[in-house]
C-alpha positions as CSV (number, residue, x, y, z in Angstrom):
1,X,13.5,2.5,-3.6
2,X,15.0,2.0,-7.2
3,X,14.0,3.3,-10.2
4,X,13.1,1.7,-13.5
5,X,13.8,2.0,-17.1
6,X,10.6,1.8,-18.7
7,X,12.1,1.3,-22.1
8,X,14.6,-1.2,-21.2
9,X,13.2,-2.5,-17.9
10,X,16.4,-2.4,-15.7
11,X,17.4,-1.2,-12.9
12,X,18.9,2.2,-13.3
13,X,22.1,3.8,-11.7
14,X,22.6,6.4,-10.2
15,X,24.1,9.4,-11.4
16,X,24.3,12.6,-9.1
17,X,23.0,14.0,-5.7
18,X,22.8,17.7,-5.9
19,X,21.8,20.1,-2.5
20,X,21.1,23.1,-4.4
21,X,21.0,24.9,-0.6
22,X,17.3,26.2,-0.5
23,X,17.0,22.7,1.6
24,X,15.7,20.6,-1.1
25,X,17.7,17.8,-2.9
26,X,18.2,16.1,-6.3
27,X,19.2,12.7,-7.5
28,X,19.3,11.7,-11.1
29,X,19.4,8.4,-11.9
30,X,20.7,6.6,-15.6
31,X,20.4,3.8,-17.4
32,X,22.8,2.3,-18.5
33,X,21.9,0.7,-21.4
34,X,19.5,3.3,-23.2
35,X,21.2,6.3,-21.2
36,X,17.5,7.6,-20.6
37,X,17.9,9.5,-17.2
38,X,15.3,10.8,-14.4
39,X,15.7,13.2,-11.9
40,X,14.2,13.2,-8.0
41,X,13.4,16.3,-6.5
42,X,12.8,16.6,-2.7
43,X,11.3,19.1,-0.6
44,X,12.6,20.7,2.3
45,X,10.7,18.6,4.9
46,X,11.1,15.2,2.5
47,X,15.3,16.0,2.5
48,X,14.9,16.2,6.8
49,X,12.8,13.0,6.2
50,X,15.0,11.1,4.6
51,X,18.7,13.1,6.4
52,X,17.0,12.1,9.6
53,X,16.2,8.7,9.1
54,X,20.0,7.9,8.1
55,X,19.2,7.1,4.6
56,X,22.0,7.6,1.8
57,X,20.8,8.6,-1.5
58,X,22.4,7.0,-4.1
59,X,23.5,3.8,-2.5
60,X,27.1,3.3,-0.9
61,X,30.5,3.5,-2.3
62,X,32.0,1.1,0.9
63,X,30.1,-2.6,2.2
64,X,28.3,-2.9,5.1
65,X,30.2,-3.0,8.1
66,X,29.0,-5.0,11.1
67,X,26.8,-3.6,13.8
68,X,27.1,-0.7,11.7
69,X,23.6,1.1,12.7
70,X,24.6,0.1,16.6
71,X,27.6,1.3,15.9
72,X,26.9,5.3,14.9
73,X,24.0,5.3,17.2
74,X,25.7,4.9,20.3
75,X,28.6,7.2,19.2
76,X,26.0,10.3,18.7
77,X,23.2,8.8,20.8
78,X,21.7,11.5,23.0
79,X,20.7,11.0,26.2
80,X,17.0,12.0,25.3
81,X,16.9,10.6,22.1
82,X,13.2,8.5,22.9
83,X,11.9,11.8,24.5
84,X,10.0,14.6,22.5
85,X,11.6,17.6,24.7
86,X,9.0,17.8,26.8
87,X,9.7,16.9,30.6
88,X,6.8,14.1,32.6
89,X,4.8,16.6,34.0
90,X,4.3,18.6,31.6
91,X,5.2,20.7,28.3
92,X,8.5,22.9,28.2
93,X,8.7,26.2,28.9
94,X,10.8,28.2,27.6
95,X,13.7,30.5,29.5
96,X,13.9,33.8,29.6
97,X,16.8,35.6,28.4
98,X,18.6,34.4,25.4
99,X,16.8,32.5,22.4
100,X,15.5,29.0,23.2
101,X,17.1,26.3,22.4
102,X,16.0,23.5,19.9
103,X,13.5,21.3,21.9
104,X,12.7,24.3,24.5
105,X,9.8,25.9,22.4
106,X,6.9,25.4,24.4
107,X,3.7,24.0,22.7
108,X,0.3,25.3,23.2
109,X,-2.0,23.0,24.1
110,X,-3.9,23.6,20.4
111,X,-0.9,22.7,18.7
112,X,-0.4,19.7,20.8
113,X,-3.9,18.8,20.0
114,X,-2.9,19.5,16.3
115,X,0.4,17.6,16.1
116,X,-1.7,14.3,17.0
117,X,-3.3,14.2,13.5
118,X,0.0,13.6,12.6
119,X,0.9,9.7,12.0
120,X,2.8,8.4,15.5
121,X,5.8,7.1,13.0
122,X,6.7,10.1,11.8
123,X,5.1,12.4,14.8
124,X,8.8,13.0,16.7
125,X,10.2,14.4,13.5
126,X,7.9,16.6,12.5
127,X,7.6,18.0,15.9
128,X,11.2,18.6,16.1
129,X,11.3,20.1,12.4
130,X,8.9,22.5,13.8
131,X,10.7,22.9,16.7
132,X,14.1,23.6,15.0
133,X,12.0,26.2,13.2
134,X,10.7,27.9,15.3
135,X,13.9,28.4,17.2
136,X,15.9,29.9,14.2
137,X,12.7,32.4,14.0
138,X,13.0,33.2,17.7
139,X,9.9,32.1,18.6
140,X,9.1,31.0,22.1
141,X,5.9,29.1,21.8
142,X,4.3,27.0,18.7
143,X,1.1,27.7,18.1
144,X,-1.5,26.4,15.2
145,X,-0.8,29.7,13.7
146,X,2.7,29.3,14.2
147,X,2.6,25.8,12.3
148,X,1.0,27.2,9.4
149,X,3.4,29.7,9.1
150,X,6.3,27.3,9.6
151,X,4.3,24.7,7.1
152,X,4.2,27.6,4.4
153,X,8.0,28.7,5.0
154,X,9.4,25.2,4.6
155,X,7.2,24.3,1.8
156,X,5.2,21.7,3.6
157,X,2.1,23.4,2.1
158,X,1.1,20.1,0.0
159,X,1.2,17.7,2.5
């Protein structure tokens, strides 16, 4: 994505990245010949978006380096990495005991149901955003309650 000058019609630069900490993030781009600058503002749920998908806001500072993507994939790949927590025969459950751990909320089947409105591309992530969610809340299973509460929390409301 780039963004254009209207004025000037040229590509414009970027400027700054700012992660204010409330889990949304800013980018202002400039241009450089009219100085006219706009600013980006993401959500919480776009900044996971985008942080999980590996992009870099504001383009690099270093060139490509071969195999690159290969590269940092197999160097923090995870063993279940094409799973969605959720063992073959069924969905997880979670332990008893101590809080669950990310991918160990267990999914009712009415939020299961829900989660495949949810386009298959982006399906894994949200489930995992969720997920991650609910752990830090100490809940044990996701419900469609539970998402709306979740969705609300992490200003998803809008989408």
């Amino acid at each position: 994505m780039k963004f254009l000058c209207v004025d000037c019609d040229r590509v414009m630069d970027f400027a700054e990245r700012q992660l204010p900490g409330d889990g949304t993030m800013a980018a202002v781009f400039r241009c450089d010949r009219c100085e006219r600058e706009v600013a980006m503002l993401t959500n919480p749920m776009e900044t996971r978006l985008v942080s999980g998908l590996g992009v870099k806001v504001g383009g690099r500072t270093v060139p490509d380096q071969p195999m690159e993507l290969v590269r940092s994939t197999v160097a923090e790949g995870r063993e279940d990495a094409f799973t969605d927590g959720e063992a073959a025969d069924g969905p997880a459950v979670a332990p008893a005991g101590p809080p669950p751990r990310p991918g160990s909320v267990a999914w009712s089947p009415q939020a299961r149901e829900r989660l495949q409105s949810v386009p298959s591309f982006v399906r894994g992530m949200v489930k995992r955003i969720y997920t991650e969610w609910a752990w830090e809340q100490g809940i044990v299973e996701m419900t469609p309650e539970t998402m709306d509460r979740a969705r609300a929390e992490l200003g998803m409301e809008g989408m």
